[in-house]
C-alpha positions as CSV (number, residue, x, y, z in Angstrom):
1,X,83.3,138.7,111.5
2,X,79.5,140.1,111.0
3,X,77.6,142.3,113.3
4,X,75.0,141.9,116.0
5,X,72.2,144.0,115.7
6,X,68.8,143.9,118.0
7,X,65.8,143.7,115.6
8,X,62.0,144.1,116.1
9,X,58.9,145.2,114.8
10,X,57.8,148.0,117.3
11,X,54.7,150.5,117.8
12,X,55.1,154.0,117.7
13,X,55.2,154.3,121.2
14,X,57.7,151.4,121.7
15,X,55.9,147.9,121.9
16,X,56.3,144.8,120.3
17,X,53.6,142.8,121.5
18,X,50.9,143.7,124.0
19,X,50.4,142.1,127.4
20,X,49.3,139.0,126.1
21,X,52.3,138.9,123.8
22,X,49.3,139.5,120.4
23,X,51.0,142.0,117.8
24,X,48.0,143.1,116.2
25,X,49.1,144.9,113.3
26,X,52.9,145.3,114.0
27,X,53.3,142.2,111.4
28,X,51.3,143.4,108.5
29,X,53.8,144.7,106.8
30,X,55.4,141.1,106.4
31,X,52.6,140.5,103.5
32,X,51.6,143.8,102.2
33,X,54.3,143.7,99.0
34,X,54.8,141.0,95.6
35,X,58.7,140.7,96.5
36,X,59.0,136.8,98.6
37,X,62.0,137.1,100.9
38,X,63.6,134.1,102.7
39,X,65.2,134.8,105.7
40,X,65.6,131.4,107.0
41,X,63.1,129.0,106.6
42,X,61.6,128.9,102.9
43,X,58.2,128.1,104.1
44,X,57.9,131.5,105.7
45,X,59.3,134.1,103.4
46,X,57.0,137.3,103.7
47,X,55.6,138.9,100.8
48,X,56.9,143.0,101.5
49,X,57.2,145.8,99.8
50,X,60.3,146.6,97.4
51,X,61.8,148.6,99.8
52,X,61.2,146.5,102.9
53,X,62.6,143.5,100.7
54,X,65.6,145.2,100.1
55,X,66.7,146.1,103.9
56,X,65.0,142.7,104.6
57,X,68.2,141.1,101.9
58,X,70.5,143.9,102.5
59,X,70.5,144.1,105.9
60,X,68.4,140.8,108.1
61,X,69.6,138.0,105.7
62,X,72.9,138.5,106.6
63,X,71.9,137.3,109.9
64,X,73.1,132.9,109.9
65,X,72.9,133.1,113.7
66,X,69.9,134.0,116.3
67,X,69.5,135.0,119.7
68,X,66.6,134.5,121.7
69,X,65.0,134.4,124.8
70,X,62.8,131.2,126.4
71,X,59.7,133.5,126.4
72,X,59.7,133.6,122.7
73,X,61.0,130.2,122.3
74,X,58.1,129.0,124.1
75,X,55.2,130.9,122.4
76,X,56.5,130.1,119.2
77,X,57.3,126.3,120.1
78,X,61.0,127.1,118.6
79,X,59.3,127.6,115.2
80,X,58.9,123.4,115.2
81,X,62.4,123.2,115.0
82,X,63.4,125.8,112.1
83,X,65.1,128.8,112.5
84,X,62.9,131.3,111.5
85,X,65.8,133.5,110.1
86,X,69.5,132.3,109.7
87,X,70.9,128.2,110.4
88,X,71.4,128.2,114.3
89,X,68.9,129.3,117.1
90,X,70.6,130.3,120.6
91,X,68.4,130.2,123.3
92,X,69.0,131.9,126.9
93,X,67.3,130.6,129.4
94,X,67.8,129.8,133.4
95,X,67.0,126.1,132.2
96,X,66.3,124.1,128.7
97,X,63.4,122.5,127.9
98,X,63.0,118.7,129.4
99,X,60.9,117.5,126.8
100,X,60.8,119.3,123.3
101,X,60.1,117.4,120.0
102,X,63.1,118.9,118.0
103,X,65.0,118.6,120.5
104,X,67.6,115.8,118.5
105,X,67.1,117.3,115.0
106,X,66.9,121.0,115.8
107,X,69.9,123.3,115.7
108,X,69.2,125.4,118.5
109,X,71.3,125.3,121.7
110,X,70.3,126.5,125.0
111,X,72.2,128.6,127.2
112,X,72.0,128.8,130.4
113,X,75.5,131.1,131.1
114,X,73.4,134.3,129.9
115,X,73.5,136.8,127.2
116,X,76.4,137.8,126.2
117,X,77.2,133.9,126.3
118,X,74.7,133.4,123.7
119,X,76.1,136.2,121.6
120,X,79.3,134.8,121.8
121,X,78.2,131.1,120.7
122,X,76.2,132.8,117.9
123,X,78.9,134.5,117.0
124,X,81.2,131.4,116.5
125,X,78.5,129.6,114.4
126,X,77.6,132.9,112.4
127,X,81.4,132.9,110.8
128,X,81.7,136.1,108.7
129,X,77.6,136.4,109.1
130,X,76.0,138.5,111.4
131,X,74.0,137.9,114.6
132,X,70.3,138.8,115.1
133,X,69.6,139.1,118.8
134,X,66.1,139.2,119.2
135,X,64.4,142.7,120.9
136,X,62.4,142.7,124.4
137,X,64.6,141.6,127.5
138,X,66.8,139.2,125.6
139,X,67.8,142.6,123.7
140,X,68.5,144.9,126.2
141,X,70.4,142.4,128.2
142,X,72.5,142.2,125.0
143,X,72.9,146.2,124.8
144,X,73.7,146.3,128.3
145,X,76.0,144.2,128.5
146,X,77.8,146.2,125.0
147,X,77.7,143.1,122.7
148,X,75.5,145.0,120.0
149,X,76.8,146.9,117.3
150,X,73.3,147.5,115.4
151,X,69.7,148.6,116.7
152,X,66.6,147.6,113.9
153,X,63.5,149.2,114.3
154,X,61.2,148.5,112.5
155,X,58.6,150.9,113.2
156,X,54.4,150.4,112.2
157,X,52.1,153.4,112.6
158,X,50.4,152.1,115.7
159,X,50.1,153.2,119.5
160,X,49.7,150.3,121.7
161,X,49.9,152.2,124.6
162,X,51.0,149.6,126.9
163,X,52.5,146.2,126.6
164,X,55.9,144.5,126.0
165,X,58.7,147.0,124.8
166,X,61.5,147.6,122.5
167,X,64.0,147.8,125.0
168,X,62.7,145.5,128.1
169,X,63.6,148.0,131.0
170,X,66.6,149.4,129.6
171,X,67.3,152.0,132.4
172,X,71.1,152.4,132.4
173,X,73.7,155.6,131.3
174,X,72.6,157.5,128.4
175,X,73.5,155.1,125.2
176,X,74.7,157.4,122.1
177,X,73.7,156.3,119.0
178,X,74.6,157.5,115.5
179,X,72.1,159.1,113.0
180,X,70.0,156.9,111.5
181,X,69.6,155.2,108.1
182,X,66.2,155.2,107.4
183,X,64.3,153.1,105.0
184,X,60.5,153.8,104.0
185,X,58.2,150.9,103.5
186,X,54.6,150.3,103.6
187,X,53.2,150.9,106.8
188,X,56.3,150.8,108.0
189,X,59.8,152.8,108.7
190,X,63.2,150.9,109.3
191,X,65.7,152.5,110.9
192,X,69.0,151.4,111.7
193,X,70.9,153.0,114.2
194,X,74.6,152.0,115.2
195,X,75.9,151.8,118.7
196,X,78.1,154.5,119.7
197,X,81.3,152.5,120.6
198,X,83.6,154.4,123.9
């Protein structure tokens, strides 16, 4: 069975979209390289960077299962019904859309038991792939409840100074992580840190 990692593209200072959920420049790395990179849906492969292309393949394609929340579900309108990375979308929510436009042809589920219910549905439809559990509340729900194995960073040279973070209001024990692989991209640095496991 694959991993779970929590993956975003975050500000120096910890944000991944400002109030008004814009990202500014956190995204221009996605088309700052020649290498195309599907992660998902073919119609929205990035253009990166050699190196970003290769932790994108090495290390997000992997992912065949995702875990969001409805916030991001609803600004992106469930990507019209495609996964944006992976086969299967997992959706927690307190309660699933009545009327969506995908809903019969889309494979996303909605989950209403929580978190680490999602994970482990993901988990089941990932097989041997890994599960991307998307950062923000979703995320650190996920990390609370110790169902992550894997935190992506992906980290642009930008202070936002306020907005939506990394790690929602992650305010529990000290978490240990190991040391960090790091990966240098253009205008951007991804680092992967694994969850210290008790």
């Amino acid at each position: 069975m694959g991993k779970v990692f929590v993956d975003a593209t975050v500000s120096l200072d910890g944000f991944i979209a400002d109030e008004y959920d814009g990202v500014g420049p956190l995204f221009d790395w996605y088309n700052n390289g020649d290498r195309a990179v599907a992660l998902g849906d073919p119609t929205r492969a990035p253009r990166v960077t050699a190196a970003s292309a290769a932790y994108l393949e090495h290390d997000v394609r992997p992912a065949q299962a995702i875990v969001i929340g409805r916030h991001l579900f609803d600004i992106t309108n469930g990507w019209d019904g495609v996964p944006p990375a992976g086969k299967h979308v997992f959706v927690v929510t307190h309660e699933p859309p009545k009327e969506w436009a995908y809903a019969d042809s889309a494979p996303f589920t909605f989950v209403t038991e929580g978190v680490a219910a999602a994970v482990e549905l993901a988990k089941d439809s990932a097989g041997d792939g890994d599960v991307s559990v998307s950062a923000g509340t979703t995320g650190d729900q996920a990390i609370r409840a110790g169902v992550v194995d894997e935190l992506h960073c992906n980290v642009v040279p930008v202070l936002f100074g306020s907005g939506k973070r990394y790690f929602g209001g992650f305010d529990g024990a000290p978490l240990m992580l190991g040391n960090p692989r790091v990966i240098e991209g253009d205008r951007v640095l991804h680092l992967i840190y694994r969850i210290a496991k008790p």
